[in-house]
N, C-alpha and C positions, 0 to 999 in steps of 0.2 A: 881770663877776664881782663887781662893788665887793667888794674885799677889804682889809679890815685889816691881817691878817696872814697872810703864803702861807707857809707853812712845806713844803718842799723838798729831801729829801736826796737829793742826786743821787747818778747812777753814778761819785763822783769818791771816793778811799777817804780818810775822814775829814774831809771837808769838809762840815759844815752849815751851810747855804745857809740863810740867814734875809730873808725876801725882805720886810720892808715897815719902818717906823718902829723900828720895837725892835731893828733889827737888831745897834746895837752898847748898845743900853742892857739889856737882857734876856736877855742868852745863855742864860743860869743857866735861867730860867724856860722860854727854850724846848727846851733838854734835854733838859727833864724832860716838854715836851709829850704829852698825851695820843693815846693812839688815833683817837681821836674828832677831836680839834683835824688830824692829818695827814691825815685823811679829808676834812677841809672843803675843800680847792682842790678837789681829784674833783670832788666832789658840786657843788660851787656851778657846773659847767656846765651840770650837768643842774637843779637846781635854778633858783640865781639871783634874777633880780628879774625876774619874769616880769611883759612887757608887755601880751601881750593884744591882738587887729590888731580895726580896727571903734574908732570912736568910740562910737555906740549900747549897742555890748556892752559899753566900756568902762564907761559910765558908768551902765551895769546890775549894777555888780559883778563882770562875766563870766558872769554866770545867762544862758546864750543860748543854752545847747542846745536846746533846746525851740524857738527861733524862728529864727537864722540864716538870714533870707530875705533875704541881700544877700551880698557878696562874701564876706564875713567867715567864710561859711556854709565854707569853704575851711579856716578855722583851728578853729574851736566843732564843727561839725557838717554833713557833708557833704549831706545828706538835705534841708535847710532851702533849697537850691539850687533845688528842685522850685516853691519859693511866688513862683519871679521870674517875672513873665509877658513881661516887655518888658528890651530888650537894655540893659546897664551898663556905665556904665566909672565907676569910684571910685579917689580916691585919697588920700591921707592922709598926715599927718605928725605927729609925736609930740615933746614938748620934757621930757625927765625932768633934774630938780633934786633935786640929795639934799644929805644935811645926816650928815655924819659927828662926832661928840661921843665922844672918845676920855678915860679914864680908868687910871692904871698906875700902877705903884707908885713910878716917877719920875717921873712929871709926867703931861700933860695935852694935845689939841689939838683943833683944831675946823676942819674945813674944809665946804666947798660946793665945789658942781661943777652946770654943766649946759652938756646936751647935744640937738642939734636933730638927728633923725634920718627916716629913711621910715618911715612905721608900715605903710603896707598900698597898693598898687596892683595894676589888673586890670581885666579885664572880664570881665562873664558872659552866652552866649551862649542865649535860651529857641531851642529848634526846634520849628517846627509841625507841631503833632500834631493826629490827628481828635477825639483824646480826651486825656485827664490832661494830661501835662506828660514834657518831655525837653528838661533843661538841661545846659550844659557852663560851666566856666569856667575860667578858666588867671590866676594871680595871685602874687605877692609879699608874705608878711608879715613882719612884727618881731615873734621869741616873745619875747627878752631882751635883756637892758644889762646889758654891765660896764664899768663906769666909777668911778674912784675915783679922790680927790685929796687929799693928805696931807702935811702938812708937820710940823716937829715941832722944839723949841728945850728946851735946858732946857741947864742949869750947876749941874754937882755934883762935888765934891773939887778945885776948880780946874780942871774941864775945862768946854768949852762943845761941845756937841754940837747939831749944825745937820741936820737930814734934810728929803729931799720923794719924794714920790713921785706917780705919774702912771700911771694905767693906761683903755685906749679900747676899744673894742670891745663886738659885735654879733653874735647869734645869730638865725636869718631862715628859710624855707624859699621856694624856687619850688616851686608847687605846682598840679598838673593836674588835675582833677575834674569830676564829673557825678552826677545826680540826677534820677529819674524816679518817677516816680508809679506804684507796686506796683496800686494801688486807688483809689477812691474818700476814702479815708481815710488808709493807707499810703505814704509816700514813702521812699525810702532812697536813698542815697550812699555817693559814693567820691571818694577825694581820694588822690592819688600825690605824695611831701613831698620831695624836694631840699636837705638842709640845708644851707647854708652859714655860715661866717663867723668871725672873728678875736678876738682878744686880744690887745693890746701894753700891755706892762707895761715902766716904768724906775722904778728907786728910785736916787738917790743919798744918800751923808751923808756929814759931814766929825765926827772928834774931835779937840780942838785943846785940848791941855795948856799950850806952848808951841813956842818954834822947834824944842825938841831931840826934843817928842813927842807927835806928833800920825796920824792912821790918815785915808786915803781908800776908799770904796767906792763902787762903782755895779755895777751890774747890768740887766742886759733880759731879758728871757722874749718872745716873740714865736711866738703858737700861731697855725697857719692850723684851720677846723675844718673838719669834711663828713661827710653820713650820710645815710640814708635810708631811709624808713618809708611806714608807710600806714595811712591813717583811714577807717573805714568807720562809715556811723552810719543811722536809721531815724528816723522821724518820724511818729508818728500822730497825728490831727486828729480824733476822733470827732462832735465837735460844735466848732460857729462859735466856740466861748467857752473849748476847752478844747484844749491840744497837748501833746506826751505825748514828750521825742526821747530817746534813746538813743545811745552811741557805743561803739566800741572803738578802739585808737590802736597797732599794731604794738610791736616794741618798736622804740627809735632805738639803734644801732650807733654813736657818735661817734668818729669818725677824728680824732687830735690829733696834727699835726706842728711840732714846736716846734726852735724855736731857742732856745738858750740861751748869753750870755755874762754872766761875772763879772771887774773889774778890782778889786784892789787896793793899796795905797802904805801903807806903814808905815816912819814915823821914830821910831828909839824907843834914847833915848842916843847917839844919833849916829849909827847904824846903819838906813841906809834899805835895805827891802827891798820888790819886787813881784811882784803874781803875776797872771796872766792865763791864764783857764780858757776855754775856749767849746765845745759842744756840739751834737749836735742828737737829736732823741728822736722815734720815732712810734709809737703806741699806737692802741688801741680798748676804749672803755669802752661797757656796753650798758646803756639803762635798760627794765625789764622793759614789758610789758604796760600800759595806763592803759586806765577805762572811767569813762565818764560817765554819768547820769543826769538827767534835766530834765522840768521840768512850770512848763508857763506856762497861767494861768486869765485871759480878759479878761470884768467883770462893767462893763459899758456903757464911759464914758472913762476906767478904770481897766483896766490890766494889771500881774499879780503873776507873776513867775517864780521860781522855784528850783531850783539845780543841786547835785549830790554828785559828786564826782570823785576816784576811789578810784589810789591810787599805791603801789605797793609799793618803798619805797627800798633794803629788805635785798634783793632781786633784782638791784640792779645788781652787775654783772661786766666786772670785766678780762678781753680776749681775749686779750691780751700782757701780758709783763711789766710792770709801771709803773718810770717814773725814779725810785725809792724805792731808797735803797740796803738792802740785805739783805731787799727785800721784793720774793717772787716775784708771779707771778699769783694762785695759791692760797693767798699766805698775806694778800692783800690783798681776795680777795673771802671769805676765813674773816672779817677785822675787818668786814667791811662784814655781813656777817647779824649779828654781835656785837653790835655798833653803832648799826644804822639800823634803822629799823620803817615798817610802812606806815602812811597813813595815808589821810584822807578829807577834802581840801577843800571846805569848805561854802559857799555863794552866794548872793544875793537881789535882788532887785531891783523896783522898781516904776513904774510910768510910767503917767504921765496926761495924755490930751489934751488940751488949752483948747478951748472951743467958742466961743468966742471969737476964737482965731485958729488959723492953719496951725502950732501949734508943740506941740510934744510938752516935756514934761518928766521925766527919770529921776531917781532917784537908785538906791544899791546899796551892800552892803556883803558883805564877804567876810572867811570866818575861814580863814588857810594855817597848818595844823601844821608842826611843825619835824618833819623825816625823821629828828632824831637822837633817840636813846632819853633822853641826858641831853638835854634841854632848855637849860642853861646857856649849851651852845655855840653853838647858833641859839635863839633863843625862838618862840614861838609869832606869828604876821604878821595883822595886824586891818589891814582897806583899805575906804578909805572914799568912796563917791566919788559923782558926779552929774553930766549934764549937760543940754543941753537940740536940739532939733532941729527945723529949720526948712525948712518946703518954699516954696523963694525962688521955682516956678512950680508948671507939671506936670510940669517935667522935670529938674529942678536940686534937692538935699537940701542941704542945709548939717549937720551935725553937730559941737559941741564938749561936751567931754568932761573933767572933771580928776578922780584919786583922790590918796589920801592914805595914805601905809601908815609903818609906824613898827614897829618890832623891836630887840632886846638882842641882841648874842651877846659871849662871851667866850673870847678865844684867844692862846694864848703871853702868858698876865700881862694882858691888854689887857680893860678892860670897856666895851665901845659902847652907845651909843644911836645906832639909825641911823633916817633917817626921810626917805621921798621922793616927791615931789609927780611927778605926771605928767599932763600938758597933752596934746588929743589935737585933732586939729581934720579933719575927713574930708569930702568932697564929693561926692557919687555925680550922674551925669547921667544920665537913660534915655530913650533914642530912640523 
């Protein structure tokens, strides 16, 4: 989720739960919280800091609809499955490093974080056929990272206030598919998604006036997730230079079963009191419909692709209530059409051979609108990225991959600069 600030009113009556840095320097500011700012935990599961599974794809911006002839074909576009001729096994791993730059109307902080996780494993199986193609493949990707780390000092009116926080976790699907060749030209696919995967979040702080007055918290949020969708996509090849692919993406159901506890300690005049809350909460939030769009052109050792991938964020819905206190199901998916808008991620990418040697060169760039109407809250996401690929025989690929993305948002008082590098390194063998 890498979040700044998770702002949480839970089913506990009068208790605002302020869950990151600000928790005891900002009250005031996060009261007054906007619409829009209590919508961001939601969303940022579905949202997030989307990873992308494939090295190659990575480092093509994610323009890959249109080519996905390797595992990856599982996560971009099921149809691109049809272009494998010979049997794979790939696997991968991904190292995302990010850089949090925190700005507030008391002070200031800066933290890093990185994290080494599986980005994609599988094999894909071709079956022989007298004609076209008939492929299957069955695989594990990484769609998202939430990861944040946050610490935070500052001394004001004779107090010293000390905070950190720590939050892990991985959003993934197993995922079962196939892809056959309609025609000479025509391929299309399917892909069956299994979502899994976690979020653990603890924040502690201390405020320390002196021996007579001083305040403890901590808190943990602990979400398991799970859902389950389906991508179905088409891929035309008209001529040797030109691919043409298309997608549709179910919508995703997300199951969120969370634990939640909150500890307190307050000494204040001599008067020490505490309180210990703990909870647990399970919900389903849905995000609607996605379809993609791609067109890759290759003009001799140059290939150009480009993708549009359209998301409507005012369609997601609560199927249950949410942990919002005084906030039903309908009065949370009425702020979410208010609030959020669709939009259209835009993609590029291009690569070039060496004739020189076995190695391919990408780079790629991508523009992710923010899902919120105001902009403020998230900003607009520019990702930048390249990499290069190597074929170590006839049977061995090597692929590395790194982007670069960098974004603003501002929530409960808080103004960020966030910005995060992702290392991708993937190895494919075929028999």
């Amino acid at each position: 989720m890498n979040l700044a600030v998770r702002l949480f009113w839970q089913n506990k009556p009068g208790q605002l739960l302020l869950s990151m840095t600000m928790a005891a320097l900002l009250i005031a500011s996060a009261m007054a919280a906007t619409i829009p700012e209590t919508l961001y935990n939601e969303i940022t599961f579905l949202h997030g800091t989307e990873v992308g599974s494939g090295g190659r794809a990575t480092a093509l911006g994610g323009a890959y609809i249109s080519l996905s002839d390797d595992l990856s074909g599982l996560y971009w576009n099921p149809a691109g499955l049809a272009s494998v001729r010979r049997i794979e096994m790939s696997f991968g791993m991904s190292q995302i490093m990010s850089n949090d730059e925190v700005a507030a109307n008391a002070g200031g902080t800066s933290s890093q974080l990185s994290k080494t996780r599986l980005n994609e494993f599988g094999v894909v199986f071709p079956f022989p056929t007298y004609r076209g193609s008939l492929v299957f493949a069955l695989g594990y990707h990484q769609a998202q990272s939430y990861e944040a780390l946050g610490t935070f000092h500052t001394v004001s009116g004779g107090s010293t206030f000390n905070a950190d926080e720590l939050e892990e976790g991985r959003l993934g699907f197993w995922s079962l598919g196939g892809a056959i060749d309609l025609s000479a030209i025509v391929s299309a696919g399917l892909a069956l998604r299994l979502w899994t995967g976690y979020d653990d979040y603890s924040y502690n702080s201390t405020n320390y006036a002196n021996a007579s007055n001083w305040d403890k918290y901590e808190q943990s949020i602990n979400d398991n997730l799970s859902g389950f969708n389906v991508m179905t996509g088409v891929l035309v090849h008209p001529t040797p230079w030109l691919r043409v692919g298309a997608t549709l993406e179910s919508p995703l159901r997300l199951t969120r079963d969370e634990g939640y506890r909150e500890f307190s300690q307050t000494q204040s005049g001599g008067q020490y009191s505490q309180d210990d809350f703990s909870a647990n909460y399970s919900y389903r939030v849905t995000r609607s419909f996605r379809a993609g769009l791609g067109t890759a052109v290759i003009i001799g050792p140059v290939g150009l692709s480009g993708d549009i991938v359209l998301n409507d964020w005012s369609q997601i819905t609560y199927k249950d209530d949410p942990p919002l206190e005084d906030w039903t199901r309908e009065t949370a998916n009425k702020e979410i059409t208010q609030n959020l808008r669709p939009t259209a991620d835009l993609r590029g990418g291009v690569e070039v051979w060496l004739p020189f040697a076995p190695l391919r060169l990408q780079g790629g760039l991508a523009y992710i609108p923010s899902p919120f109407r105001n902009e403020s809250v998230i900003s607009n996401k520019t990702i930048y990225s390249g990499g290069i690929s190597a074929m170590v025989d006839q049977s061995l690929q090597v692929q590395a991959a790194v982007s670069f993305s960098n974004w603003d948002r501002i929530i409960g008082g808080w103004g960020e600069k966030l910005s995060t590098t992702h290392l991708t390194v993937s190895m494919a063998y075929r028999f």
